[in-house]
VOBA-1610 file (N, C-alpha, C; in pm, whole numbers, padded with zeros to 5 digits, always signed):
BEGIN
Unk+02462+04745+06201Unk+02490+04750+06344Unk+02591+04860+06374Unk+02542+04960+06460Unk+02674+05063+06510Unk+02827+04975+06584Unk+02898+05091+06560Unk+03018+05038+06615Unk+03044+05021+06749Unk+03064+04932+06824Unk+03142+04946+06949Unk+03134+05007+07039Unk+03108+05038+07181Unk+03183+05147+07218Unk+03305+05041+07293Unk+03400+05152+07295Unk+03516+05081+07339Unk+03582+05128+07460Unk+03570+05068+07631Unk+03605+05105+07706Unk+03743+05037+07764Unk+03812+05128+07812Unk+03967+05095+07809Unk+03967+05084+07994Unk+04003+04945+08024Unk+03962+04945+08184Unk+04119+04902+08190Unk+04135+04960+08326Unk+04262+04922+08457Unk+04206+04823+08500Unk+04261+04701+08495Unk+04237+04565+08516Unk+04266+04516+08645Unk+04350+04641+08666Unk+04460+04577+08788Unk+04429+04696+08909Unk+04319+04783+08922Unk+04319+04872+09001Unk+04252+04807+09131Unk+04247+04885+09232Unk+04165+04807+09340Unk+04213+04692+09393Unk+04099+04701+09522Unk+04062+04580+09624Unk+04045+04433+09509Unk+04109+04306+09512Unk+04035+04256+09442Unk+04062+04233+09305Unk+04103+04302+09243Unk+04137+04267+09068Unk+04251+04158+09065Unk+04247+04147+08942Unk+04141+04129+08811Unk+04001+04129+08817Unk+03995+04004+08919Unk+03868+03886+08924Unk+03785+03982+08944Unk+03758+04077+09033Unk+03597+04147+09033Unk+03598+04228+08892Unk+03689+04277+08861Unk+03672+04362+08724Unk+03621+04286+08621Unk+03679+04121+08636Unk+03636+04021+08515Unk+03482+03999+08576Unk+03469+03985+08710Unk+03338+03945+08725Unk+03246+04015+08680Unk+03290+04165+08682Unk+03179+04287+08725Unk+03161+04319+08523Unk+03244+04289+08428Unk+03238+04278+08333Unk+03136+04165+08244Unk+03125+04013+08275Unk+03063+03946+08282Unk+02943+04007+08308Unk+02874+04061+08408Unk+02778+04107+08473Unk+02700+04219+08356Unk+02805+04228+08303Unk+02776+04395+08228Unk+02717+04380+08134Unk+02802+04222+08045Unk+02781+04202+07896Unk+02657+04122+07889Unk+02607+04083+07993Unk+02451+04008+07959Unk+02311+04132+07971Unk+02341+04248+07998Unk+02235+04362+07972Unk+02319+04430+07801Unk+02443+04426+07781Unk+02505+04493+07717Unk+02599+04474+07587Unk+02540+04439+07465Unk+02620+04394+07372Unk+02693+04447+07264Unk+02694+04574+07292Unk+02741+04696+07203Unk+02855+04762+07273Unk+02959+04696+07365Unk+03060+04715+07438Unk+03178+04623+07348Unk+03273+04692+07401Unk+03425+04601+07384Unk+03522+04659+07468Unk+03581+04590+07559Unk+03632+04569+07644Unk+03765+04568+07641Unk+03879+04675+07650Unk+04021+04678+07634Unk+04081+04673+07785Unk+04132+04539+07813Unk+04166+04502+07981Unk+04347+04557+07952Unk+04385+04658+08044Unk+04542+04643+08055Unk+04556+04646+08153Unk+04656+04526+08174Unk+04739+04416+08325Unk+04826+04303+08293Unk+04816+04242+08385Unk+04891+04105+08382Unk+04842+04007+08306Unk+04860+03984+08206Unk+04786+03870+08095Unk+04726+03756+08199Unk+04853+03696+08255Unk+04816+03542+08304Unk+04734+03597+08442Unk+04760+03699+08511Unk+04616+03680+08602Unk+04480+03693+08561Unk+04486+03776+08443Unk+04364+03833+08378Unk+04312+03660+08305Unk+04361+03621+08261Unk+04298+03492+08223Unk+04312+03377+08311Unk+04364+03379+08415Unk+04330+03273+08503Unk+04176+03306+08569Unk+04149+03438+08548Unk+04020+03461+08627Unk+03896+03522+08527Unk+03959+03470+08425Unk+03857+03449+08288Unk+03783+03319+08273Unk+03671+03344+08221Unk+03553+03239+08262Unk+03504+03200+08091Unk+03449+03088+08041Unk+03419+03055+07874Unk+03271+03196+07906Unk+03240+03212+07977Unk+03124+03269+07993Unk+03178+03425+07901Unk+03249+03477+07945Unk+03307+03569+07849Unk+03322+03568+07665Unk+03203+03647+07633Unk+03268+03616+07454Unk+03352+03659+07432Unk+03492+03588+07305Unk+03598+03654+07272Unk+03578+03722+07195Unk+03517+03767+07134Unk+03555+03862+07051Unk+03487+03990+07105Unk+03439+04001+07212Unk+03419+04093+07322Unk+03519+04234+07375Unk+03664+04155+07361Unk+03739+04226+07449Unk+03902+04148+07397Unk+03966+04268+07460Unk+04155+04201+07455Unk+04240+04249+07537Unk+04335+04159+07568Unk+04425+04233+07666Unk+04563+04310+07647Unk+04560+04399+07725Unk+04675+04441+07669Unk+04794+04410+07761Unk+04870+04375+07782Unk+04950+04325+07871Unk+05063+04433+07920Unk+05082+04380+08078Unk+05205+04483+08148Unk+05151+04386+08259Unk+05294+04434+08327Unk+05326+04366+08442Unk+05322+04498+08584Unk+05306+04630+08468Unk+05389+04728+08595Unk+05212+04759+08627Unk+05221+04827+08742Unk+05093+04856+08798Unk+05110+04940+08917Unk+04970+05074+08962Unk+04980+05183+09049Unk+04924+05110+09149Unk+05018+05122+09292Unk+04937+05040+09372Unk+04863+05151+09486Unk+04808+05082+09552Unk+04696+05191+09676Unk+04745+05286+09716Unk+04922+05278+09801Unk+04933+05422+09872Unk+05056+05462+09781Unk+05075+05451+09694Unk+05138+05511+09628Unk+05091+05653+09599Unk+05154+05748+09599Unk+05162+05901+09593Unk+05135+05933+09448Unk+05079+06026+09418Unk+05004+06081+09274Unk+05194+06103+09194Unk+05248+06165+09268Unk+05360+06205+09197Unk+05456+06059+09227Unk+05462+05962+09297Unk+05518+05814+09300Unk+05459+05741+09161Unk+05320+05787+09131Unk+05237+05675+09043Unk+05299+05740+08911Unk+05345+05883+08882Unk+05365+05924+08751Unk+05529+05889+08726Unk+05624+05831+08876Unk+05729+05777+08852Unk+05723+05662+08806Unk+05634+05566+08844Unk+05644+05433+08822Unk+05673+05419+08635Unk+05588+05470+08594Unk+05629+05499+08424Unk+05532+05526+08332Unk+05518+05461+08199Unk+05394+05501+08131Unk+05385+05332+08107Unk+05450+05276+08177Unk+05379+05074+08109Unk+05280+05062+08251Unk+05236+05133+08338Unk+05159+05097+08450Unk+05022+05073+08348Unk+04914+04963+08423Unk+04798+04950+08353Unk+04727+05076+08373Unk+04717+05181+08477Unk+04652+05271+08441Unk+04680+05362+08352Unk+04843+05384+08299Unk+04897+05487+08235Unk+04854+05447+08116Unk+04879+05332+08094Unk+04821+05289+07926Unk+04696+05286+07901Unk+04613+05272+08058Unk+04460+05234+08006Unk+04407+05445+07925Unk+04496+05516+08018Unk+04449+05675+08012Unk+04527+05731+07840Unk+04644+05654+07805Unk+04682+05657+07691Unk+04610+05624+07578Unk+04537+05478+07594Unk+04427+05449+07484Unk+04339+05588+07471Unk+04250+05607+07598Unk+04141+05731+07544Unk+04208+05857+07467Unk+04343+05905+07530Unk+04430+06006+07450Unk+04434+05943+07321Unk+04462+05865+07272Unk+04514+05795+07105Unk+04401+05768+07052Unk+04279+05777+07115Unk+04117+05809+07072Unk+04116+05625+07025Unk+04233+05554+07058Unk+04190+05391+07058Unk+04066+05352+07133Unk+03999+05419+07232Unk+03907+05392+07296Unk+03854+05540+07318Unk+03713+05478+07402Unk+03570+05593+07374Unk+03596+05659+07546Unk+03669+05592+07641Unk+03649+05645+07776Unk+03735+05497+07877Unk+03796+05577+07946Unk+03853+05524+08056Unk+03797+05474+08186Unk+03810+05327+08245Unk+03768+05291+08375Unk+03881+05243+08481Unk+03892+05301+08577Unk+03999+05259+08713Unk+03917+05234+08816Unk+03945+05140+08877Unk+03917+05084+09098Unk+04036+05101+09133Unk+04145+05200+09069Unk+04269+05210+09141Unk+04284+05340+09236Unk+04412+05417+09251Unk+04473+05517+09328Unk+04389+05610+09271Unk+04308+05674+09320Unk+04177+05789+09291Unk+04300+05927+09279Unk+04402+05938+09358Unk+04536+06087+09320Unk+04598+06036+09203Unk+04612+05883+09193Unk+04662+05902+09117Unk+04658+05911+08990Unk+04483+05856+08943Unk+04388+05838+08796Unk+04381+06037+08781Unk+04355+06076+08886Unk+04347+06245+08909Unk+04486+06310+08802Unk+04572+06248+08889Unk+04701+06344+08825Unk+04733+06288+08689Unk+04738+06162+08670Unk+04785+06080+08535Unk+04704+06142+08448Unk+04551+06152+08455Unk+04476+06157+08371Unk+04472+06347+08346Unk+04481+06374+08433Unk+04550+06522+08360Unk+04690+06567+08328Unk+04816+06430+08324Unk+04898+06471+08211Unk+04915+06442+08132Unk+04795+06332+08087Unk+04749+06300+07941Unk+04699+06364+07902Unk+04597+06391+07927Unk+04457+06451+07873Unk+04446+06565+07884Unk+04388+06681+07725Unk+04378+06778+07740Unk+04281+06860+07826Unk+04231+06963+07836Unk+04105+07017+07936Unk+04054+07066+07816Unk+03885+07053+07851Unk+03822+07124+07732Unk+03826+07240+07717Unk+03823+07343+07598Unk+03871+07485+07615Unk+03783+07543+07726Unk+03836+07646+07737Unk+03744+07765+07821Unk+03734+07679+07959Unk+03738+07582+07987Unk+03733+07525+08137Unk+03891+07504+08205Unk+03871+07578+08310Unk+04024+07590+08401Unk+04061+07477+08483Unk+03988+07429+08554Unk+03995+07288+08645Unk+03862+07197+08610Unk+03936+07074+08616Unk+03797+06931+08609Unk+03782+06958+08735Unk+03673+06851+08777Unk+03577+06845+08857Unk+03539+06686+08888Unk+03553+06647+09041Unk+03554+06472+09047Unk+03417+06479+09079Unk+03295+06425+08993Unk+03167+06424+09033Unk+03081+06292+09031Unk+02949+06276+09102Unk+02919+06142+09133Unk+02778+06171+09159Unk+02689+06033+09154Unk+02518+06070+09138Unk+02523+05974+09282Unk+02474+06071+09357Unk+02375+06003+09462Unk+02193+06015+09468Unk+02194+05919+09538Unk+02037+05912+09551Unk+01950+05996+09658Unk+01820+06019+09570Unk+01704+06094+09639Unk+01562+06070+09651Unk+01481+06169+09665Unk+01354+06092+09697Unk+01271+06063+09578Unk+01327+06143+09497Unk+01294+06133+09362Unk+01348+06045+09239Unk+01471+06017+09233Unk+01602+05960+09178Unk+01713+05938+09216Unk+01782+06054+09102Unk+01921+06101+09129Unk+01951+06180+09128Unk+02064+06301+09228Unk+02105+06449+09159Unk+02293+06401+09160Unk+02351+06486+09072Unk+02493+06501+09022Unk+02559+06584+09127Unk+02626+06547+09169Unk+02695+06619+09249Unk+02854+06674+09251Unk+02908+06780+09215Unk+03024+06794+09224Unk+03055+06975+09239Unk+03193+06952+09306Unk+03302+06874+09300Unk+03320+06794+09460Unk+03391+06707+09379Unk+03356+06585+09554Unk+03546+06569+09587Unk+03639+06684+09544Unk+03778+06702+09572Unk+03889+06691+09497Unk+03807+06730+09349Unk+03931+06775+09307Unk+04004+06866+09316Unk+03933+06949+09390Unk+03987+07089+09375Unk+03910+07190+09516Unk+04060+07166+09638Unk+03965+07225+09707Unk+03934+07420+09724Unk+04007+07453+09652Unk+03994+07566+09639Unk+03901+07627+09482Unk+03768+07698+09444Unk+03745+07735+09364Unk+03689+07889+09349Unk+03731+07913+09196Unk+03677+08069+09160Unk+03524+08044+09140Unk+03456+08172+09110Unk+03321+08194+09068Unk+03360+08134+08939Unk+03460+08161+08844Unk+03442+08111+08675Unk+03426+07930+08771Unk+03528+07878+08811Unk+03500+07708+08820Unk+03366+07679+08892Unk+03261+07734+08931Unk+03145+07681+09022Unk+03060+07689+08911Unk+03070+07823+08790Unk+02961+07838+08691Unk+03025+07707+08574Unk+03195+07689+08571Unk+03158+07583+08496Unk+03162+07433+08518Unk+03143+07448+08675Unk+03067+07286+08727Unk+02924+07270+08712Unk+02875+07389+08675Unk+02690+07405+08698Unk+02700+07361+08569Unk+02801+07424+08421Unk+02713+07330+08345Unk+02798+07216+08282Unk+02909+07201+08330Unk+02925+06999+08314Unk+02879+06925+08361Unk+02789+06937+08521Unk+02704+06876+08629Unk+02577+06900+08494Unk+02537+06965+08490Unk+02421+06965+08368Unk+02406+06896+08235Unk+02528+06885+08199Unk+02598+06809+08071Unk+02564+06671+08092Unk+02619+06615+08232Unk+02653+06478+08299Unk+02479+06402+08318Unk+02444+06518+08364Unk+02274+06462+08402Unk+02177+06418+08239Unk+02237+06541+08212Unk+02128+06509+08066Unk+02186+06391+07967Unk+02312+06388+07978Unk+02416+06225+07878Unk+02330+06154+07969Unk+02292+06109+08077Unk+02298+06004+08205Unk+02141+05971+08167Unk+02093+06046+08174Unk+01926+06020+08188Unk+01827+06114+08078Unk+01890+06207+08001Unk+01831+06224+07868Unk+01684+06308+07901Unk+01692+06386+08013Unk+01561+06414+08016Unk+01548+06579+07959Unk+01455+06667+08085Unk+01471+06790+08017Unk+01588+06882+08067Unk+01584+07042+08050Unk+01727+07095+08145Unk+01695+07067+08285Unk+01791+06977+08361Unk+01780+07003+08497Unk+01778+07141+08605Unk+01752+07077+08695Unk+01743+07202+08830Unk+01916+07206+08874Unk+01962+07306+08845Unk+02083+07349+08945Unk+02073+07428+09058Unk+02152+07398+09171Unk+02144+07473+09273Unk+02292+07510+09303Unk+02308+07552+09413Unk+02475+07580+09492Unk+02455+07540+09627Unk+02534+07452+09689Unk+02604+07399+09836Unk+02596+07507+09894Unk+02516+07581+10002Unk+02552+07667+10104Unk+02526+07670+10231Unk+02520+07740+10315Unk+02469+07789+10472Unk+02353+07808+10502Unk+02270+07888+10401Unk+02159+07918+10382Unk+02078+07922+10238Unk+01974+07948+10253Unk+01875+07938+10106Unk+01895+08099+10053Unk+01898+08202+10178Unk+01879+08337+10135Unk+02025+08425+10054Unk+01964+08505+09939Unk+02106+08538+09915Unk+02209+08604+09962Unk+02208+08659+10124Unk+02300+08694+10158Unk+02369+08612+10229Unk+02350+08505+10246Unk+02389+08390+10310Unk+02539+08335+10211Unk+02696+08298+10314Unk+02753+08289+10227Unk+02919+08352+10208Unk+02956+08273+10143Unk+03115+08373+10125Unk+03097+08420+09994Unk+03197+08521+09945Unk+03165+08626+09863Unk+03199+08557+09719Unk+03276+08406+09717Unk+03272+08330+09592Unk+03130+08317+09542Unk+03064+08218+09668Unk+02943+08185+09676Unk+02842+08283+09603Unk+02847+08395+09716Unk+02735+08488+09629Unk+02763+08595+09523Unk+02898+08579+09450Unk+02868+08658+09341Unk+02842+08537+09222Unk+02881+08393+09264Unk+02825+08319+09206Unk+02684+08259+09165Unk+02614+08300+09278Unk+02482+08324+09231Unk+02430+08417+09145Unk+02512+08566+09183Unk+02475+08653+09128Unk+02475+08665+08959Unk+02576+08602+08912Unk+02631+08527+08773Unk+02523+08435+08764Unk+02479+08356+08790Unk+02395+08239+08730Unk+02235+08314+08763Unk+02242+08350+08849Unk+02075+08428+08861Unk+02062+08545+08730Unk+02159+08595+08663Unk+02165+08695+08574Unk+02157+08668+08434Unk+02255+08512+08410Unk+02259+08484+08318Unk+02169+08425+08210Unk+02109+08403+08130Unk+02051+08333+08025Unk+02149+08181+08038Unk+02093+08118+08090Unk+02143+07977+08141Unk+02060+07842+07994Unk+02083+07823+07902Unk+01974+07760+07806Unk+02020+07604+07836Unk+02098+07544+07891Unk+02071+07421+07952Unk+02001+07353+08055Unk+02042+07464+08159Unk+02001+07415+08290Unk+01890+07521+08385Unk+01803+07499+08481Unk+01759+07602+08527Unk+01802+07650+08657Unk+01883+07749+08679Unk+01927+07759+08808Unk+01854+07800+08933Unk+01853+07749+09034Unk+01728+07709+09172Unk+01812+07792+09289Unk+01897+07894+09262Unk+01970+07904+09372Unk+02036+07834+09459Unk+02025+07818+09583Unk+02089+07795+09709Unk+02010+07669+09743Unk+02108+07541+09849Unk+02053+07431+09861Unk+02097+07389+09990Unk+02073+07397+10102Unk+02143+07349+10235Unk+02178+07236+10206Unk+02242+07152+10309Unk+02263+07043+10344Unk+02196+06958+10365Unk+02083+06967+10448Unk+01966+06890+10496Unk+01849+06889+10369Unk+01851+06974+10241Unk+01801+06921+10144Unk+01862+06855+10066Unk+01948+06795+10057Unk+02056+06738+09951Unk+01952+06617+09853Unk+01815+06580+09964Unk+01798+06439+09882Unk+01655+06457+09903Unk+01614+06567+09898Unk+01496+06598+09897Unk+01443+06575+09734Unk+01495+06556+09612Unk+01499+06511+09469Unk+01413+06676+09397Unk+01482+06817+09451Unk+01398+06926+09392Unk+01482+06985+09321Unk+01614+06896+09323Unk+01682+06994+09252Unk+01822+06820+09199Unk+01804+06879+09084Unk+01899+06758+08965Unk+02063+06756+09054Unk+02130+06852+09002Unk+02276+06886+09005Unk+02308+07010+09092Unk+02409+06939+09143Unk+02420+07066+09310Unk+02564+07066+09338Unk+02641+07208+09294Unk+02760+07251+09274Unk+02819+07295+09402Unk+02939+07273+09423Unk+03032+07317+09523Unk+03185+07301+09523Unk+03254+07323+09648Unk+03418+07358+09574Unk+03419+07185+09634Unk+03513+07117+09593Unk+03617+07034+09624Unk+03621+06979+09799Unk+03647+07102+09880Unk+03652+07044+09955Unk+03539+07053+10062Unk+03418+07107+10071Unk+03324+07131+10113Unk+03262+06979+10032Unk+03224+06953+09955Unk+03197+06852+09871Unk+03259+06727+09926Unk+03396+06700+09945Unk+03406+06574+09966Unk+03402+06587+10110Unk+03383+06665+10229Unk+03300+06647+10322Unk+03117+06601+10366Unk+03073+06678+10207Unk+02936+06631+10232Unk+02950+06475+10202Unk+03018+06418+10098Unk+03023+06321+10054Unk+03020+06190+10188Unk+03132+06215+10237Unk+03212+06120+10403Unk+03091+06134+10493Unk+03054+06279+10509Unk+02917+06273+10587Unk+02749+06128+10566Unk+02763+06195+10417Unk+02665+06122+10367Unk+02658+05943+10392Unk+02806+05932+10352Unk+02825+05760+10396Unk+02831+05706+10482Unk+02879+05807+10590Unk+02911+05759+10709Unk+02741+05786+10785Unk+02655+05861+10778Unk+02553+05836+10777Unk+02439+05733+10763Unk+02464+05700+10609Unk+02378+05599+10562Unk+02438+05497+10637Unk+02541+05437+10589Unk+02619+05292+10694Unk+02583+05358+10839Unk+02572+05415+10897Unk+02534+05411+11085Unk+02396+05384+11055Unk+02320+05452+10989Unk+02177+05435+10953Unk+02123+05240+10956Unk+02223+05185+10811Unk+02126+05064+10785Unk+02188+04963+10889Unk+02316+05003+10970Unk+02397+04916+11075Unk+02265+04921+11197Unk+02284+05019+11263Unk+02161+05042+11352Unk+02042+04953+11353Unk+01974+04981+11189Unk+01820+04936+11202Unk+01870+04744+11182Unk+01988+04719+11130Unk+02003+04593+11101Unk+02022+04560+11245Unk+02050+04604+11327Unk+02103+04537+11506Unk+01963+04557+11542Unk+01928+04610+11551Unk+01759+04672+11618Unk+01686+04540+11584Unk+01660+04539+11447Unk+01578+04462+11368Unk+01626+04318+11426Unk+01710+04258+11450Unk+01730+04114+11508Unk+01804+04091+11620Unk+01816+04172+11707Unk+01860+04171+11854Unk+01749+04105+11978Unk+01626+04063+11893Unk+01540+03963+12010Unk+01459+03962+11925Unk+01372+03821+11973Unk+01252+03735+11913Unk+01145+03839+11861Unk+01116+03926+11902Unk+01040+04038+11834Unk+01079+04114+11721Unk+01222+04167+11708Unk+01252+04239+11629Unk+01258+04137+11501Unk+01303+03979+11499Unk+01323+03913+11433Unk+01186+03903+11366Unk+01091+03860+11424Unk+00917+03829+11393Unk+00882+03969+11260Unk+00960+04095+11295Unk+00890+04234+11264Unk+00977+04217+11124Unk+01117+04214+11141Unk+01195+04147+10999Unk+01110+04031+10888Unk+01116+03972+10935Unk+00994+03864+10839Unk+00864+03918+10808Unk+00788+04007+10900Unk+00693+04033+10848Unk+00674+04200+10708Unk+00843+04209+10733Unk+00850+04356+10663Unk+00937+04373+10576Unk+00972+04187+10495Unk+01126+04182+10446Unk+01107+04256+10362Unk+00972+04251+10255Unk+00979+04310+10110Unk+01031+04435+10124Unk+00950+04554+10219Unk+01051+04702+10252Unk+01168+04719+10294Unk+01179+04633+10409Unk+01301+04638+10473Unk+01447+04602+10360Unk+01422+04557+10253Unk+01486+04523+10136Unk+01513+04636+10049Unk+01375+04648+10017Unk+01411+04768+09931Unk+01496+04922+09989Unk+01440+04903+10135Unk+01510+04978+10192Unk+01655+05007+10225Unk+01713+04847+10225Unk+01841+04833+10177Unk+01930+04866+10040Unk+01810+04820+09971Unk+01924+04858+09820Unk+01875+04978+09832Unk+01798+05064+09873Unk+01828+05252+09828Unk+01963+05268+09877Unk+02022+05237+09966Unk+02076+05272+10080Unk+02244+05222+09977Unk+02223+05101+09915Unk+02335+05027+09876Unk+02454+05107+09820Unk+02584+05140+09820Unk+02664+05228+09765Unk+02708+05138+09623Unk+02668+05089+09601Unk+02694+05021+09482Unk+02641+05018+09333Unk+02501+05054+09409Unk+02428+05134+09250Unk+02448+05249+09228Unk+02524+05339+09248Unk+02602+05430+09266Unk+02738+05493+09217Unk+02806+05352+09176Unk+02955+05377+09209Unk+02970+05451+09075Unk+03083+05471+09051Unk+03133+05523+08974Unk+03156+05678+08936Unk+03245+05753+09004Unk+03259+05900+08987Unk+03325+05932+08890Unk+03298+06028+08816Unk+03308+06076+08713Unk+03393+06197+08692Unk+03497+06235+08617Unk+03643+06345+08591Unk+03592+06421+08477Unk+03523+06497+08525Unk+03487+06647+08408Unk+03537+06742+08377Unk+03567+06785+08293Unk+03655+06899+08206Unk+03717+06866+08121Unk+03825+06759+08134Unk+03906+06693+08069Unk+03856+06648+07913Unk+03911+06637+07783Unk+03866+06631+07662Unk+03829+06491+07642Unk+03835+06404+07740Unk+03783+06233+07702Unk+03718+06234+07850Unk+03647+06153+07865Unk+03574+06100+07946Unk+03672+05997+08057Unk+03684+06021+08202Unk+03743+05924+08271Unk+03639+05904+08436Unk+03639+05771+08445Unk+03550+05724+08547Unk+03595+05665+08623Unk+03609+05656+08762Unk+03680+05601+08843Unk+03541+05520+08963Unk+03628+05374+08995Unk+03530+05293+09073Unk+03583+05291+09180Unk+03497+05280+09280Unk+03572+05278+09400Unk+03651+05176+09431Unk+03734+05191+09499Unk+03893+05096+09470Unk+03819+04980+09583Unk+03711+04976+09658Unk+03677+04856+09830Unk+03518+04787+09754Unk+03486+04861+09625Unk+03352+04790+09544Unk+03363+04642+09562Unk+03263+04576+09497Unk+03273+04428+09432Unk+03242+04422+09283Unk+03271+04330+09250Unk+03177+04335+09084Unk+03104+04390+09071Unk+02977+04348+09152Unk+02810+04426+09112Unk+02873+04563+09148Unk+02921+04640+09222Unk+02937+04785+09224Unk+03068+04844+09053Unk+03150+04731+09036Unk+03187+04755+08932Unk+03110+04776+08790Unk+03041+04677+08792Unk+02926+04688+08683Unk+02846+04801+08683Unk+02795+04825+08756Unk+02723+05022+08759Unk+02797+05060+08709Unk+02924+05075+08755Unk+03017+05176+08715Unk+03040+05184+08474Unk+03041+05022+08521Unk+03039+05052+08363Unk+02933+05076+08280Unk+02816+05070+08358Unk+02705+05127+08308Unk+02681+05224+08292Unk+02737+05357+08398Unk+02807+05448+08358Unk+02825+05544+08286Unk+02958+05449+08249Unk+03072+05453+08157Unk+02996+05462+07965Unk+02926+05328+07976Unk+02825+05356+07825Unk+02754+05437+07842Unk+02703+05487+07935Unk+02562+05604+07943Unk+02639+05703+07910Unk+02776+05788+07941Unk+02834+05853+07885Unk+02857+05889+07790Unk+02928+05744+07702Unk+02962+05738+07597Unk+02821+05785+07485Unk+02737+05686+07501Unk+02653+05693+07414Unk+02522+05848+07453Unk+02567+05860+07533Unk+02486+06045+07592Unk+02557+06145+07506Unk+02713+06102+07474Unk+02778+06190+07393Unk+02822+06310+07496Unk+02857+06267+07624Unk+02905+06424+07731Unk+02991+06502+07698Unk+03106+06423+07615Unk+03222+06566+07579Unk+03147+06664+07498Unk+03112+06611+07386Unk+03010+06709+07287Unk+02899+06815+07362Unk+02828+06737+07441Unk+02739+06817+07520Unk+02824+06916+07609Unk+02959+06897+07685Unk+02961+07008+07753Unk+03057+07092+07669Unk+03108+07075+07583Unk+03181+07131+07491Unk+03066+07280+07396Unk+02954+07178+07363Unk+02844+07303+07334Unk+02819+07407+07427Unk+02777+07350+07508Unk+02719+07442+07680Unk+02834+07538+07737Unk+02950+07511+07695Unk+03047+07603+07770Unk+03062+07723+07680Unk+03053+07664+07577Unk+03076+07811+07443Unk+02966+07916+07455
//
């Protein structure tokens, strides 16, 4: 039997913890038995909201009392100390005690902690906060969604291939389609990062990925293209767009759909779609964004999830692990 993988979770991050992290863990280990589970937090909350349903020899806790809370400031969270559950959970992956890091906590502050632990892989200048949304086809990778709102042509060519790295650990298929976030499809379309960044990837001998050029906005989920690069802060605008979208979207058709005896009749007669139509839509099969560059793997859940959105996340988290992404983008960058 192979060993382990061993994920080192913030127990205490987020809306909600322990208990959804214990729940969303539970959830995990009945598809998943080749996990082990390193919880650092508060012992006695962590086991008051521990269930026999949990195997022990599954997982252990590591105990602290100190913890990063919501509005605490990236540079407040690196005062608090190194006994916070996230500082220790980002310490295990540094001490290679564990295979990859999970937080639902302070997203500045897993950002900053986890880059003054953690080394950057050579030759890459800035990580990259990236995340898979859905399309008509699947999924494409998307980043950067703000780590960084300012970027060079070197950081866009090497988000094209950790976004490439991320897709192929994730889903194992062939080299994906890369594109670039722009204004237009044509190449003069653009600021002059933009298009000498094309000009670099249209030139290059690319042997991971295939680069597709330019990708508007309004194709984002058209499923023609895998992984779709941009700076930081253009990115975590498409991102806010996108959600705030979908939620007006399934709010709407949900008021429509049962606001009188007709719309109700058309609901019953259309639950099976109208369902599925919901979970495309769900931000929960989804969760989990992903910190690239960095020499260990770190994944962050959204801090307002529930369990079931926690559990993706650690699904993840093993697809990573066992995809082998540091290795993969560590090859691809050389």
């Amino acid at each position: 039997m192979s060993e382990k993988i061993k994920i080192a979770v913030d127990a205490m991050g987020g809306d909600g913890s322990p208990k959804k992290i214990i729940d969303g863990i539970l959830l995990h280990q009945k598809i998943s038995k080749n996990v082990f589970y390193q919880l650092f937090g508060d012992k006695n909350l962590i086991l008051s909201n521990m269930t026999n349903s949990l195997d022990r020899d599954s997982y252990e806790i590591i105990h602290t009392s100190d913890k990063v809370i919501g509005n605490d400031t990236p540079l407040g969270a690196a005062k608090r100390g190194k006994k916070t559950s996230m500082w220790l959970a980002i310490e295990s992956v540094k001490e290679r005690k564990s295979d990859i890091i999970i937080s639902a906590g302070n997203t500045g502050a897993l950002l900053v902690l986890a880059k003054l632990n953690l080394k950057m892989i050579e030759n890459i200048d800035k990580p990259a906060l990236s995340a898979l949304w859905p399309n008509r086809k699947g999924m494409n990778v998307v980043l950067d969604l703000g780590a960084n709102i300012e970027c060079s042509e070197k950081n866009l060519i090497d988000f094209s291939i950790m976004g490439s790295s991320l897709y192929k650990a994730l889903f194992h298929e062939k080299d994906p389609n890369v594109a670039i976030l722009n204004i237009g499809s044509e190449e003069t379309k653009g600021n002059e990062i933009i298009k000498n960044t094309y000009k670099k990837l249209n030139e290059s001998d690319n042997k991971n990925f295939n680069f597709k050029g330019y990708i508007e906005g309004n194709h984002l989920m058209d499923g023609n293209v895998d992984v779709i690069v941009t700076d930081g802060f253009t990115g975590n605008v498409a991102l806010k767009t996108a959600e705030g979208t979908a939620n007006f979207i399934t709010s709407e058709l949900k008021n429509n759909m049962t606001k009188n005896l007709l719309g109700k009749i058309s609901t019953i007669i259309n639950y099976k779609n109208l369902n599925s139509f919901k979970k495309k839509f769900d931000p929960r099969l989804y969760n989990g964004a992903i910190l690239l560059g960095l020499d260990s793997a770190v994944v962050k859940s959204h801090g307002a999830t529930d369990s079931v959105g926690f559990f993706h996340s650690l699904n993840v988290c093993e697809k990573i692990v066992t995809g082998k992404l540091i290795d993969k983008i560590k090859q691809s960058i050389i």
